[in-house]
NULUMFI-747943 format. One record per residue (C-alpha): residue in one letter; residue number from 1; x, y, z. Coordinates in nm, 4 decimals. Example, Ala and Ser with C-alpha at 12.3 -4.5 7.8 and 13.67 -1.06 7.14 Angstrom:
NULUMFI-747943
> rest,nr,X,Y,Z
> A,1,1.2300,-0.4500,0.7800
> S,2,1.3670,-0.1060,0.7140
END
This chain:
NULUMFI-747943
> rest,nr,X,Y,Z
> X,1,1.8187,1.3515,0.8198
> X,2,1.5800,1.4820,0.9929
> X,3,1.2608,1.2889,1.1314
> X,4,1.0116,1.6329,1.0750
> X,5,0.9704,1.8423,0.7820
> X,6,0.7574,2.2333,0.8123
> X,7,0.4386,2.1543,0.7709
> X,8,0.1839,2.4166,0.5383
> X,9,0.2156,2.6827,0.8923
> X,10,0.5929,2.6521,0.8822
> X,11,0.5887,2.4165,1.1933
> X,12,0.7277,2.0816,1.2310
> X,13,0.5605,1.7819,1.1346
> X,14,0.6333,1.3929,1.1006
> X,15,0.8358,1.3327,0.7847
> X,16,0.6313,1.1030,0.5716
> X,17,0.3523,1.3805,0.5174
> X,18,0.6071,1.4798,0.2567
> X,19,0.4943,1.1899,0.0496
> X,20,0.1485,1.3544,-0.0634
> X,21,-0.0181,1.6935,0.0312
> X,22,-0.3302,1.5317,0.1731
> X,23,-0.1055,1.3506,0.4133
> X,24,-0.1061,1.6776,0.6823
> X,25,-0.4537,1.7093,0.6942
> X,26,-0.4834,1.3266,0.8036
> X,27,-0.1303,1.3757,1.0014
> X,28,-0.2937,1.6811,1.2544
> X,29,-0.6327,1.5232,1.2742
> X,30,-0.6305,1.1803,1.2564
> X,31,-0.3063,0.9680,1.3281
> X,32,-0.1979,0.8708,1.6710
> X,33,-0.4698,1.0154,1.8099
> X,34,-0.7102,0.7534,2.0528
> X,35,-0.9746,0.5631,1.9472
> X,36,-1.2252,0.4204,2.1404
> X,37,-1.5028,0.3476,1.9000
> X,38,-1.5547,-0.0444,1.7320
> X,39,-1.6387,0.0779,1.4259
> X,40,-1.4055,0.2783,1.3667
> X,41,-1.1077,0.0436,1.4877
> X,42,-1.2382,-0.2206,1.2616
> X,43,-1.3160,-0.0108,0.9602
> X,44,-0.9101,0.0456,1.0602
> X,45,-0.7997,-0.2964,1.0829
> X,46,-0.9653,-0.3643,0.7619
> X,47,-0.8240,-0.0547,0.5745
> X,48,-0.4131,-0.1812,0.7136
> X,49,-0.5017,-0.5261,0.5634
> X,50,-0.5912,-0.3660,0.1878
> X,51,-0.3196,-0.1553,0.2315
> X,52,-0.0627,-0.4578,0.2356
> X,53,0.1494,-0.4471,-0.0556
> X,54,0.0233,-0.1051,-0.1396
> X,55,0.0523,0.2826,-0.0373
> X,56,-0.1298,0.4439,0.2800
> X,57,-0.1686,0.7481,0.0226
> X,58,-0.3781,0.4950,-0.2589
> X,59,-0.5846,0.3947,0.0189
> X,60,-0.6574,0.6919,0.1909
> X,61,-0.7595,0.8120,-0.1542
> X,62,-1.0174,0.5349,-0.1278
> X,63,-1.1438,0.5693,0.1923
> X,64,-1.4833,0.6777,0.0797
> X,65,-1.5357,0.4948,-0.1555
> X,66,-1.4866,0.1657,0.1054
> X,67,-1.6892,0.3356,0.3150
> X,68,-2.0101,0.3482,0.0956
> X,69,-1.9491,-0.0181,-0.0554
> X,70,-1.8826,-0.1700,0.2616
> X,71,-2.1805,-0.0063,0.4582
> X,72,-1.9687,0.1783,0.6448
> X,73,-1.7788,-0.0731,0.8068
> X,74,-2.1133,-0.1789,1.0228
> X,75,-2.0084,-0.5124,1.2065
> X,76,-2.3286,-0.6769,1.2051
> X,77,-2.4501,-0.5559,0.8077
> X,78,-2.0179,-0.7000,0.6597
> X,79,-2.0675,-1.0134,0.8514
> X,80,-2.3630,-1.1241,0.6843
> X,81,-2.2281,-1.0516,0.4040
> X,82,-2.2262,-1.3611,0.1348
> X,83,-2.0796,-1.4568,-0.2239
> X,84,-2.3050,-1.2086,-0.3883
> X,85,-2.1389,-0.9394,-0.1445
> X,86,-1.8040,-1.0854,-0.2938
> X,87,-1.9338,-1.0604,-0.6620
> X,88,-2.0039,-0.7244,-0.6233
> X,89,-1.7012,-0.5750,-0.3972
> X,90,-1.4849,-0.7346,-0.7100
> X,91,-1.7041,-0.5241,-0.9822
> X,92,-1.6470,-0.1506,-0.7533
> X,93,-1.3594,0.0034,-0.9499
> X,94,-1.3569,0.2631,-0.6115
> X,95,-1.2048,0.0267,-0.3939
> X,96,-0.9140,-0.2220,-0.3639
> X,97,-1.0665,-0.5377,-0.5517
> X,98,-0.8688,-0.8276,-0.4059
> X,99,-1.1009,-1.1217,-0.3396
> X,100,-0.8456,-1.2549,-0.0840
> X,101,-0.8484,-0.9036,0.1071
> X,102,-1.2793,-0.8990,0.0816
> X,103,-1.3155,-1.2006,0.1727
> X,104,-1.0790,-1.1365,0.4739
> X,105,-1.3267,-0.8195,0.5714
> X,106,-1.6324,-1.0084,0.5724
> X,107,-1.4639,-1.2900,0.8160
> X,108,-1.2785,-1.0643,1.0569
> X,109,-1.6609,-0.8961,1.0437
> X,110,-1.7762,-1.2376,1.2180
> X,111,-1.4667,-1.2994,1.4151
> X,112,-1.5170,-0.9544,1.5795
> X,113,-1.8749,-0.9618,1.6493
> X,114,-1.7542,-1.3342,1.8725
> X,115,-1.4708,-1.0767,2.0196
> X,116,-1.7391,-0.8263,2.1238
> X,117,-1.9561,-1.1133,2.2950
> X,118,-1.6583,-1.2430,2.4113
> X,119,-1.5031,-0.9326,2.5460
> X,120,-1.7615,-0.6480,2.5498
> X,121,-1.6404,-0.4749,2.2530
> X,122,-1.3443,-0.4914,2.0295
> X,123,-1.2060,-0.1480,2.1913
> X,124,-1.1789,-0.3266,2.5084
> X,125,-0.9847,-0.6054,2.3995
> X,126,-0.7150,-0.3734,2.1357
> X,127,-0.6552,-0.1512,2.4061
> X,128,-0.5470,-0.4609,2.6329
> X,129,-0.2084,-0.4057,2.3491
> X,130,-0.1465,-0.0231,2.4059
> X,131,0.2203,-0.0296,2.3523
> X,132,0.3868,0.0910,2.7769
> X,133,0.5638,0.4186,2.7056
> X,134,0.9279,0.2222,2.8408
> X,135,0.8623,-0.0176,2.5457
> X,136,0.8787,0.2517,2.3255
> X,137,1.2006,0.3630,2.1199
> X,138,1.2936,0.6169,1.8677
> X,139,0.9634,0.7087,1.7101
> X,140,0.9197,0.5407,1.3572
> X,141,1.2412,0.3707,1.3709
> X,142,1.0318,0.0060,1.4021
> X,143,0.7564,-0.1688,1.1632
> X,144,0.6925,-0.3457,1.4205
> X,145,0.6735,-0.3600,1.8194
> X,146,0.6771,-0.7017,2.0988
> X,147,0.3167,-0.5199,2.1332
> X,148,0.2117,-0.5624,1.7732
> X,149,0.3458,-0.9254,1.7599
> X,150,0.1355,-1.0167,2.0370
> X,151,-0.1481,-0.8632,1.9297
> X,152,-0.0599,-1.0102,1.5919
> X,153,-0.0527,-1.3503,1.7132
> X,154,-0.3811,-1.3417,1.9297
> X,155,-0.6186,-1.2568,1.6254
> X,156,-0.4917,-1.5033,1.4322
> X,157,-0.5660,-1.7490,1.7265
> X,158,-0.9097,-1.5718,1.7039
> X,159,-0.9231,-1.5815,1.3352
> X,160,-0.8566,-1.2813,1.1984
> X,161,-0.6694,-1.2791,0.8479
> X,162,-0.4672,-1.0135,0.6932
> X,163,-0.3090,-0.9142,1.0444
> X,164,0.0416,-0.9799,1.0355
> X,165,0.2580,-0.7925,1.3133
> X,166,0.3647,-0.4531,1.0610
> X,167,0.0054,-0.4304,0.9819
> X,168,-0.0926,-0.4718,1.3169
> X,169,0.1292,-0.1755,1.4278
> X,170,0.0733,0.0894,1.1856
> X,171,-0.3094,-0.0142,1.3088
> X,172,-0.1779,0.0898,1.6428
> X,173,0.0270,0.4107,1.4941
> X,174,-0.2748,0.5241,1.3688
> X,175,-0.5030,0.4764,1.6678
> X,176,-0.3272,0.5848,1.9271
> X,177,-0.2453,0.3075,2.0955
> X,178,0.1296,0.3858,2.0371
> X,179,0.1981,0.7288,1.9968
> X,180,0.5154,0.7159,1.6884
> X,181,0.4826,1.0914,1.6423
> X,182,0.8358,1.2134,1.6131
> X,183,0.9684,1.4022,1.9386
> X,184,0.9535,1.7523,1.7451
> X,185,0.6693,1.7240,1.5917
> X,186,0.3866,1.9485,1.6772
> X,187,0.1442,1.7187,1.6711
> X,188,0.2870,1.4862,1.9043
> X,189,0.2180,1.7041,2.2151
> X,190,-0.1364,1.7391,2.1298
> X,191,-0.1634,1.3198,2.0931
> X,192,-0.0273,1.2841,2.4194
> X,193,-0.2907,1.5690,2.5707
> X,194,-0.5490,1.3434,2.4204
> X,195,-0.4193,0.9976,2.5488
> X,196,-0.3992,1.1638,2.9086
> X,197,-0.7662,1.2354,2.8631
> X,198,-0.8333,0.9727,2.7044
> X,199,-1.0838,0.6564,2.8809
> X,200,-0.9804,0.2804,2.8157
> X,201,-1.2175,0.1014,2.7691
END
């Protein structure tokens, strides 16, 4: 089988945009490409740990809606977030409402402000995990990478919940810090324009 399938323009793209038409849009624009901003990585993060046990599509569907009713993912404004927050993230029918998942948000909110003291900002310290291009192997072949499980492991030391290793590397699929386009797809040569351009922080 092959890994691409033509995309709206007749040109190759990554298979799984099959699964729902606003998948291509998301596909070209959005995934793999590098990210360098905190609140966008976190607002990330947070998004791959509601996701567990569910669909990227039911998700992305919601990604509006999570942006508005968690004040758009603003470290400082989630972390001080308190039951009340809780009682009424559980009464938004727009989101995922999973008190376990919440509740996760509103702590890795705190443990990544302590990670931005700590390290200057969160982008500096993800990046640290960009996945070497000879660890690499067949593009989505893996749900998970040596790089994910290490980066995995060290938020949970920091206490982050809700960041097991798969979720950790379709974070890093998405963000560029692994670029899983599939060798033929069109997209791919543009992600790997933008990661030669692109500055680690």
């Amino acid at each position: 089988m092959s890994a691409t399938i033509p995309g709206p323009d007749g040109k190759p793209r990554c298979r799984w945009c099959a699964a729902a038409p606003e998948f291509f849009a998301y596909h070209d624009a959005e995934w793999g490409f590098p990210v360098s901003d905190d609140r966008r990585l976190f607002e990330k993060l947070c998004l791959e740990g509601f996701q567990s046990g569910l669909s990227w599509r039911t998700i992305l569907a919601k990604r509006e809606n999570f942006r508005n009713a968690f004040h758009d993912f603003d470290l400082d404004r989630v972390a001080r977030y308190t039951e009340k927050d809780v009682i009424r993230l559980l009464g938004n029918e727009g989101i995922i409402r999973h008190r376990g998942k919440i509740e996760a948000t509103i702590n890795n909110a705190k443990r990544a402000k302590e990670m931005v003291k700590a390290e200057g900002s969160l982008a500096a310290f993800l990046w640290r995990f960009e996945a070497k291009p000879r660890s690499q192997g067949t593009p989505q072949t893996a749900a998970t990478s040596a790089d994910s499980v290490a980066l995995s492991k060290e938020l949970k030391k920091r206490g982050w919940k809700f960041v097991g290793p798969t979720t950790v590397y379709a974070f890093m699929q998405a963000m560029g810090l692994v670029n899983d386009h599939a060798e033929d797809c069109i997209t791919r040569r543009k992600v790997v324009k933008a990661r030669k351009a692109f500055q680690r922080p």
